[in-house]
C-alpha positions as CSV (number, residue, x, y, z in Angstrom):
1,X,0.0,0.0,0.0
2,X,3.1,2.3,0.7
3,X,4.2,1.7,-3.0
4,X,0.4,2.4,-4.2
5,X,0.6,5.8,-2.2
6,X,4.0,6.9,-3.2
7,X,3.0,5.9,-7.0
8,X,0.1,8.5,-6.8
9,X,2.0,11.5,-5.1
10,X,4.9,11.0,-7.5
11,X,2.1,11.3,-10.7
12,X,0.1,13.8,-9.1
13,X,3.4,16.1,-9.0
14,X,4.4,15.2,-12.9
15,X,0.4,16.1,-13.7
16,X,0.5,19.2,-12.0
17,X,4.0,20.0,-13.9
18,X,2.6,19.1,-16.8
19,X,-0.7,21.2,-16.6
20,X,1.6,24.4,-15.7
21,X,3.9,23.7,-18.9
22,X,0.4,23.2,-20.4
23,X,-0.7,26.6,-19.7
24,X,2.6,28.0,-21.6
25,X,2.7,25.7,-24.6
26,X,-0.2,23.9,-26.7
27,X,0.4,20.3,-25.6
28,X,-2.4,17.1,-27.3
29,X,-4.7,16.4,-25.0
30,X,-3.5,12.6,-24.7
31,X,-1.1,12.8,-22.6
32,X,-2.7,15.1,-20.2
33,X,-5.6,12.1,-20.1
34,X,-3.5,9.2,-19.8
35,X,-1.6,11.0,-16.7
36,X,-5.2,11.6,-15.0
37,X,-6.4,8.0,-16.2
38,X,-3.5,6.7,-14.3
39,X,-3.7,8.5,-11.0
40,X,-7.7,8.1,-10.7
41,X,-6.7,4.2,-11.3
42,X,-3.9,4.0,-9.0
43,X,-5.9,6.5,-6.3
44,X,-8.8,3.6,-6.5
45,X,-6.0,0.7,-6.1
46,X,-5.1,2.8,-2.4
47,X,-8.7,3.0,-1.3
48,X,-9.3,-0.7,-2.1
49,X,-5.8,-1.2,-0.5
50,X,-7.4,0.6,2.6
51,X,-10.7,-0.8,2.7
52,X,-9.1,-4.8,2.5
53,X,-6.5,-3.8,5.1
54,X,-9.8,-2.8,7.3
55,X,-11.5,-5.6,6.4
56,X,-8.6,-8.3,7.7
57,X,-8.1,-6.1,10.5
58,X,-11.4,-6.6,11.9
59,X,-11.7,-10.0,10.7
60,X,-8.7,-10.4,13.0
61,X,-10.3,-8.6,16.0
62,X,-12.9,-10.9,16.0
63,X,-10.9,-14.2,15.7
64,X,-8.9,-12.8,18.5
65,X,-12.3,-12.3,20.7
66,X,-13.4,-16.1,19.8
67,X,-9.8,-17.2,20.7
68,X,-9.8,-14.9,24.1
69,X,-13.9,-16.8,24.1
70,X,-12.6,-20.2,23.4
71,X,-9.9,-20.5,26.0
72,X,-12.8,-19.1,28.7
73,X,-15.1,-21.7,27.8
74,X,-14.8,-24.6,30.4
75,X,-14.1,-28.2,28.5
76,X,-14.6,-31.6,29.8
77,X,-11.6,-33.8,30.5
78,X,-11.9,-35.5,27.6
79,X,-12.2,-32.7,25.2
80,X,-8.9,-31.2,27.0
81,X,-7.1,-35.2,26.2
82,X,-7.8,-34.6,22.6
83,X,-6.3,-31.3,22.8
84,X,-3.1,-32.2,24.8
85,X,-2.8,-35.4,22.3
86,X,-3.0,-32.8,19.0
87,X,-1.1,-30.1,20.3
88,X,1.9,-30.2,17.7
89,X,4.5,-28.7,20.1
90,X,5.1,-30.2,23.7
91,X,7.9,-29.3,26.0
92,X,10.6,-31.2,26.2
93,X,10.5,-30.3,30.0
94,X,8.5,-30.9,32.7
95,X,7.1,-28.6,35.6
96,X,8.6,-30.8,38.2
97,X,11.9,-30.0,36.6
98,X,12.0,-26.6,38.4
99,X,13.7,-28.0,41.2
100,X,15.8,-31.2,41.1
101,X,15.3,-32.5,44.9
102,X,14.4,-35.8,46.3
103,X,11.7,-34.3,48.3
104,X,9.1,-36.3,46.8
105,X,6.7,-38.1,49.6
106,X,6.3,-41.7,49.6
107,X,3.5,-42.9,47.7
108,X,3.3,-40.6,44.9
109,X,3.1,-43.4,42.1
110,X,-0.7,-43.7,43.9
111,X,-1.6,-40.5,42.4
112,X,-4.0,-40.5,39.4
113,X,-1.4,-39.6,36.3
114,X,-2.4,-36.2,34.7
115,X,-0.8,-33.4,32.2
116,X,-1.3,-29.4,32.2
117,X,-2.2,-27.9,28.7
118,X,-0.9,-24.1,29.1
119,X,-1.8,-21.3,26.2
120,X,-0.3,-18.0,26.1
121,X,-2.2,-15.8,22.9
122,X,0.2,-17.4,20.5
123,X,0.9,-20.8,21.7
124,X,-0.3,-23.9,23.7
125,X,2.2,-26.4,25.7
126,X,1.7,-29.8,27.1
127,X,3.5,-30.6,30.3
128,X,3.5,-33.9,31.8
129,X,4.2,-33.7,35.8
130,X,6.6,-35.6,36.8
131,X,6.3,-37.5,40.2
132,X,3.0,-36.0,39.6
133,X,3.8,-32.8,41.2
134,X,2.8,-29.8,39.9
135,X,5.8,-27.1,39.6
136,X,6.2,-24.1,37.8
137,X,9.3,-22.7,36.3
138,X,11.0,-19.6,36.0
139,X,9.6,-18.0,33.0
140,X,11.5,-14.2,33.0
141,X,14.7,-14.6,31.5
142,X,17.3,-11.9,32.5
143,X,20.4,-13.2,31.5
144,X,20.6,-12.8,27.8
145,X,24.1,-13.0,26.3
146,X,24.4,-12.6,22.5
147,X,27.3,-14.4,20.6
148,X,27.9,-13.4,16.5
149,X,28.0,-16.8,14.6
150,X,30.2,-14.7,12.1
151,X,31.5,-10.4,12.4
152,X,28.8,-7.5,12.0
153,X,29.3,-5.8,9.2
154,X,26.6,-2.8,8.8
155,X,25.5,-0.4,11.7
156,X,22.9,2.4,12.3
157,X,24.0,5.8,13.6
158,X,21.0,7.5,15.0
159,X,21.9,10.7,16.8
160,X,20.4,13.5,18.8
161,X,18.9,16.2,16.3
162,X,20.3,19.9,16.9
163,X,23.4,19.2,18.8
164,X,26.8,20.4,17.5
165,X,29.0,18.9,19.9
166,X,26.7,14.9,19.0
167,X,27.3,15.8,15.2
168,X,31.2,15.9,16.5
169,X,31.4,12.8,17.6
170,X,29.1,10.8,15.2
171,X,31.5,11.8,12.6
172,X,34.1,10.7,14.6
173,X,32.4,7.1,15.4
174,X,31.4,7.1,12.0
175,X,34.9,7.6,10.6
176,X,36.7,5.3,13.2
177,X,34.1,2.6,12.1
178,X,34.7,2.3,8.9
179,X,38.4,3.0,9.0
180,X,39.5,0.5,12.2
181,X,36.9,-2.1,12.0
182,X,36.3,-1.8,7.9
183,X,32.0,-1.3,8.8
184,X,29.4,-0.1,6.7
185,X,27.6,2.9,8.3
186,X,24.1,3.7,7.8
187,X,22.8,7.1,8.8
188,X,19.3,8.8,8.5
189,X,18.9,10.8,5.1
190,X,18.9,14.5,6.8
191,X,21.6,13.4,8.8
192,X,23.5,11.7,5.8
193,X,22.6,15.0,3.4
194,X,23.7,17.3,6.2
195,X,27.3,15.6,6.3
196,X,27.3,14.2,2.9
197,X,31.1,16.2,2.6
198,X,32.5,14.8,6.1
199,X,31.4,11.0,5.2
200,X,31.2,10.7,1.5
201,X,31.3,7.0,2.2
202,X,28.0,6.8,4.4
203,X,25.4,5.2,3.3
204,X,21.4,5.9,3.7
205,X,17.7,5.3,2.2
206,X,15.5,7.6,-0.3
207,X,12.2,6.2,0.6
208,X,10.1,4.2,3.5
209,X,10.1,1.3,1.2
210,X,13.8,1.6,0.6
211,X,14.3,1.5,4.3
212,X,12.0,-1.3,5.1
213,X,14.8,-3.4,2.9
214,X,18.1,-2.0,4.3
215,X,16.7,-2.2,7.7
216,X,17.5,-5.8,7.2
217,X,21.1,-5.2,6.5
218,X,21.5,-3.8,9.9
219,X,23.3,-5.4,12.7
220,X,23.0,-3.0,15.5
221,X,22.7,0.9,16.0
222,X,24.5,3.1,17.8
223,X,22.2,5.8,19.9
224,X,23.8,8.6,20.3
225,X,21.9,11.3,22.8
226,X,19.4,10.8,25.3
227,X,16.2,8.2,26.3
228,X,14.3,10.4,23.5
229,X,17.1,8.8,21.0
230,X,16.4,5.9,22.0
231,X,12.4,5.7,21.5
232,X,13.1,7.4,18.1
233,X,15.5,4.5,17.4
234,X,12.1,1.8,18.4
235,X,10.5,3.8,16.2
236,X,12.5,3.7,13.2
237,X,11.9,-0.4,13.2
238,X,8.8,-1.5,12.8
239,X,9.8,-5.5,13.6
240,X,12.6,-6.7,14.6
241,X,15.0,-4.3,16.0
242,X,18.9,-4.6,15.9
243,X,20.8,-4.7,19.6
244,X,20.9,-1.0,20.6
245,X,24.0,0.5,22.5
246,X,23.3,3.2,23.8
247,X,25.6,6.5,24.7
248,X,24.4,9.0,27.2
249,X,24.9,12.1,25.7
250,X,21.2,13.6,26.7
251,X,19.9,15.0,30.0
252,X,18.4,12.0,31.9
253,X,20.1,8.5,30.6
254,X,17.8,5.9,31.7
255,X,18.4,4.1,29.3
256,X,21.6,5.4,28.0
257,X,24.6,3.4,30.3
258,X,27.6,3.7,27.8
259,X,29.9,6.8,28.6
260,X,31.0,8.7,25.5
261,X,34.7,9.1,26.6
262,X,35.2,5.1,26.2
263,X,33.0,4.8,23.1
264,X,35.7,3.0,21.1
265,X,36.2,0.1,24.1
266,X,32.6,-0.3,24.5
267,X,32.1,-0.4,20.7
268,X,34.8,-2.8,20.1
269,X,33.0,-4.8,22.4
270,X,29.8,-5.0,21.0
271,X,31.5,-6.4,17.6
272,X,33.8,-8.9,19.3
273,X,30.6,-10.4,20.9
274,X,29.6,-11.9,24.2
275,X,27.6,-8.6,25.6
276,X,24.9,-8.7,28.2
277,X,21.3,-7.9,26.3
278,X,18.0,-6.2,28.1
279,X,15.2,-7.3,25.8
280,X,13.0,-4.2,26.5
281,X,9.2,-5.4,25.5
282,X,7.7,-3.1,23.3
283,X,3.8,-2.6,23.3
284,X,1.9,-3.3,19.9
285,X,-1.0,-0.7,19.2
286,X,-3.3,-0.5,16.3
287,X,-6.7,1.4,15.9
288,X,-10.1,-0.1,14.8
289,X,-12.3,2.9,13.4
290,X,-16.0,2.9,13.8
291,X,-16.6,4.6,10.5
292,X,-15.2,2.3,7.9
293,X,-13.0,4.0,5.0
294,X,-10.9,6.5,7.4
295,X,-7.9,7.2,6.3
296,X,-5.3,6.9,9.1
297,X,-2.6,9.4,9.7
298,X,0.4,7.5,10.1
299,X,0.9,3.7,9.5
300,X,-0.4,0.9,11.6
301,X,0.4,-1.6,14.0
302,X,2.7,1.1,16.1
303,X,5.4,-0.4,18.3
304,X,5.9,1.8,21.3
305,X,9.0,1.2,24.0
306,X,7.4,3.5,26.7
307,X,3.3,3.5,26.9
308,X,-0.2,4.2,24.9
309,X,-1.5,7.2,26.6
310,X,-5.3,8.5,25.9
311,X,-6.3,11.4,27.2
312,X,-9.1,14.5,27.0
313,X,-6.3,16.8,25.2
314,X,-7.6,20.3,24.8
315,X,-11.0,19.1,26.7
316,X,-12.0,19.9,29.8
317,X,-14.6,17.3,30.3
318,X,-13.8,14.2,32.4
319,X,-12.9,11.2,30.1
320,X,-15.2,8.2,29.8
321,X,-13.6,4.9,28.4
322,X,-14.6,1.3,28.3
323,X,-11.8,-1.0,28.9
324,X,-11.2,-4.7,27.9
325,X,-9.3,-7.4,29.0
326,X,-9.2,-10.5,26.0
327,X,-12.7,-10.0,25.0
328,X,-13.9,-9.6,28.9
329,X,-15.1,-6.3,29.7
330,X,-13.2,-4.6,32.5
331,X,-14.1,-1.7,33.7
332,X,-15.3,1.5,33.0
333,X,-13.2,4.3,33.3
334,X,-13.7,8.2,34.3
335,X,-10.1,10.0,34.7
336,X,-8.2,12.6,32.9
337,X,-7.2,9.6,31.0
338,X,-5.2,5.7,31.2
339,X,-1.4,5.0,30.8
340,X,-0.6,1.6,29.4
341,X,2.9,1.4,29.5
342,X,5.6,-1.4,29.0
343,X,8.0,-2.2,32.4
344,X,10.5,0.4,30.8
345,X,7.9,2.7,30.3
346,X,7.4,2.2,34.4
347,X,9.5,4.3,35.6
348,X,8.3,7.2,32.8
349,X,4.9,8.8,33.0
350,X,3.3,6.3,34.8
351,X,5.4,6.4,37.7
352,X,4.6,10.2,37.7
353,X,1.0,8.9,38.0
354,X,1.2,6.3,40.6
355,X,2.2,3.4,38.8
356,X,4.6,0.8,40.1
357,X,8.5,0.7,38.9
358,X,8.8,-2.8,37.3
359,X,12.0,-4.5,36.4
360,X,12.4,-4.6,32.6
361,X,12.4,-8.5,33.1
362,X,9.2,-8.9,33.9
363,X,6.6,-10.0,31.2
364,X,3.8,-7.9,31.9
365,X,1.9,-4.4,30.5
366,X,0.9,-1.9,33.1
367,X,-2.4,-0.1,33.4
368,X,-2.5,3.1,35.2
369,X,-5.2,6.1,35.5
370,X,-4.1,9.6,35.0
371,X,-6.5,11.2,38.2
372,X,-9.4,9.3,38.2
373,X,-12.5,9.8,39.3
374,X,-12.9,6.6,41.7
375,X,-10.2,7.0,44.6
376,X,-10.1,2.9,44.5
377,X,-9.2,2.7,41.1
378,X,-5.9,1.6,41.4
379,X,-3.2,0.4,39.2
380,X,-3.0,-2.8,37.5
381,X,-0.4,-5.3,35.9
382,X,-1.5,-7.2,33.1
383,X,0.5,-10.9,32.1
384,X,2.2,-10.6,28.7
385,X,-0.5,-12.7,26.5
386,X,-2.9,-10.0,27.4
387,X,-5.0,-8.3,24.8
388,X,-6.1,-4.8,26.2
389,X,-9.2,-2.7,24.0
390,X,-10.2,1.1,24.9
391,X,-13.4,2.7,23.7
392,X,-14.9,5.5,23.7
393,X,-18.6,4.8,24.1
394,X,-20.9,6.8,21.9
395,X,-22.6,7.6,25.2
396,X,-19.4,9.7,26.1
397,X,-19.3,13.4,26.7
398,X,-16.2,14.0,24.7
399,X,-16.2,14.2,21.5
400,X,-13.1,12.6,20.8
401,X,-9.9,11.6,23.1
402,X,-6.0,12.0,22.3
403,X,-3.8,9.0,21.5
404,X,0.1,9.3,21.8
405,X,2.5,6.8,22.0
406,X,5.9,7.2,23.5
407,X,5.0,10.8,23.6
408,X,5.7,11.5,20.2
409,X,3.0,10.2,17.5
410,X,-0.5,11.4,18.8
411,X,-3.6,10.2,16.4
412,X,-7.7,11.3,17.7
413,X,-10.0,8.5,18.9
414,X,-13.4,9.2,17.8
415,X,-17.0,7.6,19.3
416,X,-16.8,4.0,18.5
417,X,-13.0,4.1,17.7
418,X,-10.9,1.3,19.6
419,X,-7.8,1.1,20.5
420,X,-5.7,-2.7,20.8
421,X,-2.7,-3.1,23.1
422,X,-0.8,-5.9,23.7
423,X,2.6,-6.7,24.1
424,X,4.8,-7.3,20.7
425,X,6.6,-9.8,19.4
426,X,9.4,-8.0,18.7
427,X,11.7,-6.1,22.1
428,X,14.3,-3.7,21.8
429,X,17.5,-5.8,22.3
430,X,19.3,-2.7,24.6
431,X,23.3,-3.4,25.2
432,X,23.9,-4.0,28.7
433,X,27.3,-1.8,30.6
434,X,27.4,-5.0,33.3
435,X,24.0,-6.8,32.8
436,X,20.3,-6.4,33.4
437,X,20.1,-6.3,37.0
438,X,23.2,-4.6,37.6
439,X,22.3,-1.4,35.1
440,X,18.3,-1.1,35.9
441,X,19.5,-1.4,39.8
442,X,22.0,1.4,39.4
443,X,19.9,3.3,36.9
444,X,16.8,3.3,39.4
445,X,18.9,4.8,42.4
446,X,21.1,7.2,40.6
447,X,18.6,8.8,38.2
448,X,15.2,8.3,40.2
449,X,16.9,8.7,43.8
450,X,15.3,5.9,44.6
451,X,14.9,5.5,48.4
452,X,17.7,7.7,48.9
453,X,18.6,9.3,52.3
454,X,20.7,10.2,54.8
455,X,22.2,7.1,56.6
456,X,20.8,7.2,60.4
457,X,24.0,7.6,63.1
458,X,24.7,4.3,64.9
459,X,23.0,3.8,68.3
460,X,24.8,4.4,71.2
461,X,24.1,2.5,74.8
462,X,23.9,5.5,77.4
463,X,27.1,5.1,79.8
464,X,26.3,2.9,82.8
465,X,25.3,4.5,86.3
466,X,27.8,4.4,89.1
């Protein structure tokens, strides 16, 4: 559909060339119709693009609802045998595997034999107990080492916009990449036309389609600037994203744990191999209008690093929203307006608004009101295979709510219109300094003061009485 759209701009600017040479010159008329033949052809191709990307979208929505409806519904034991004897991909592992112990009481082989069928939104697992014990295992994974089966070869330079002393030292990463370690260096088209003379031999993309192909060519970025650098960078990939190392070169650094002045050590680093990963979860959004045939203003799904937050904007009416959890309705909600954010989006606006800092390891989304209306409407965490929808009801006093995600792209909600959250496929692969727990620890205390305060002088007995 991109191609369709860029097709019809790109003849609608040679049509209205050609009607000003027109008005100079006598030119046949053929031309002149074949031109507008074409564009009226290729502008009904984007609207049946449109309308059939509509179509499987809510098509999809409501395959989602029976498949949130199907896993409700209760089912006999024998229904769940066929299931568990079907299921295509069964763990090699069982629960009781969690802990390898002899603790096991003595006449356990008297038990009735049984298996657990689990589903997530994507996948179902069989899991035969054991001993028949039931155990669970760790599922969060926060030691995440990356290995290259063979050297990196490309990388991204994304930097700060604006910032003389950045542009400085991107040319000077830039050059010492592709003069010590023999890389291939990407940078963004303004940045790349901007120092076209300083790095003759960078390389960039014309178009979104163009970049949706070299995107693949990249094997990790360099983030040069501040936590807004880095959601730009999420933004730029609308998959899979590369591994992200980060420089702190902006005001607050959450996410940014690589000092500049060592750049070249921790680069070299990153291409030897055998670096500590964070794999920050990223929150999948699309929107489902009520009207069919509305054109949307930028391209969906969106992946956002930080949170979806809706809100009244400019109105100063009290927001009403319904809110769903898989197909179940939730809640109704009367605030300023709702924050669902991602566990690195937990210590961002929703910690401002009473939410709860969660480690970056755990697999969950966040919901939290923006000053409610309820005083015991308190926050909530959501498991990872959760599907979250917000609408605004026709019976709501708004006319239509803001929508902004990671604080950047902001689209209107109108009655009717929902909004789908859940939590993508595809993290942000962030470069550790040390390793997960080390970096958010030290990130949470030195940039959030976390529970910092004076140290308490030592008691002291009071001296004995003569």
């Amino acid at each position: 559909m991109d191609d369709i759209r860029q097709a019809a701009e790109s003849l609608q600017r040679v049509l209205a060339f050609v009607e000003r040479e027109k008005n100079q010159m006598t030119l046949p008329t053929s031309p002149m119709a074949a031109l507008q033949k074409r564009v009226l052809e290729l502008e009904n191709a984007l609207k049946e693009a449109r309308d059939e990307k509509e179509y499987w979208f809510r098509k999809s929505s409501g395959i989602d609802d029976d498949f949130h409806n199907s896993i409700r519904r209760p089912r006999t034991n024998s229904e769940l045998r066929v299931i568990a004897d079907t299921i295509s991909r069964s763990s090699d592992e069982s629960l009781s595997d969690a802990e390898k112990d002899d603790g096991n009481l003595p006449g356990w082989d008297k038990r009735a034999p049984f298996r657990l069928l689990q589903c997530s939104d994507e996948e179902c697992e069989v899991f035969t107990a054991q001993h028949r014990n039931i155990r669970t295992q760790h599922r969060a994974k926060n030691n995440v080492q990356m290995m290259w089966d063979t050297p990196p070869k490309t990388v991204l330079l994304v930097k700060k916009p604006n910032d003389a002393d950045i542009t400085d030292t991107m040319l000077h990463v830039a050059r010492w990449l592709m003069r010590e370690k023999c890389m291939r260096v990407f940078l963004e088209p303004v940045v790349h036309a901007a120092c076209a003379n300083e790095l003759p031999d960078a390389l960039t993309w014309s178009t979104s389609y163009d970049w949706l192909l070299k995107q693949n060519e990249i094997d990790f970025v360099v983030s040069l600037g501040g936590d807004g650098t880095v959601l730009w960078v999420s933004s730029l990939f609308h998959m899979s994203v590369p591994p992200v190392i980060s420089f702190a070169m902006g005001s607050l650094g959450f996410l940014t744990p690589f000092d500049i002045a060592h750049r070249e050590e921790h680069l070299a680093h990153v291409i030897r191999g055998g670096f500590h990963l964070s794999l920050r979860q990223r929150l999948h959004c699309s929107v489902l209008r009520a009207k069919p045939g509305v054109v949307e203003e930028v391209p969906m799904p969106i992946h956002a690093l930080n949170e979806v937050v809706v809100d009244r904007g400019p109105s100063s009416a009290i927001v009403d929203l319904d809110c769903y959890c898989d197909g179940v309705e939730l809640t109704k909600i009367s605030a300023d307006g709702i924050i669902i954010a991602s566990p690195t989006g937990s210590t961002a606006y929703s910690l401002s608004a009473g939410g709860s800092m969660t480690h970056p390891s755990v697999p969950c989304m966040l919901l939290t009101p923006i000053c409610p209306h309820s005083l015991s409407f308190r926050p909530l965490l959501f498991h990872d295979s959760a599907t979250l929808k917000i609408v605004l009801p026709f019976t709501a006093r708004t006319s239509s709510v803001n929508v902004s995600f990671d604080g950047k792209t902001r689209l209107h909600l109108g009655k009717g219109d929902s909004l789908y959250v859940r939590v993508s496929s595809y993290p942000l692969p962030s470069v550790c300094r040390l390793n997960e727990n080390e970096d958010w620890f030290e990130s949470v205390k030195v940039n959030l003061n976390w529970n910092q305060r004076r140290e308490q002088k030592p008691w002291v007995p009071p001296p004995s009485a003569l």
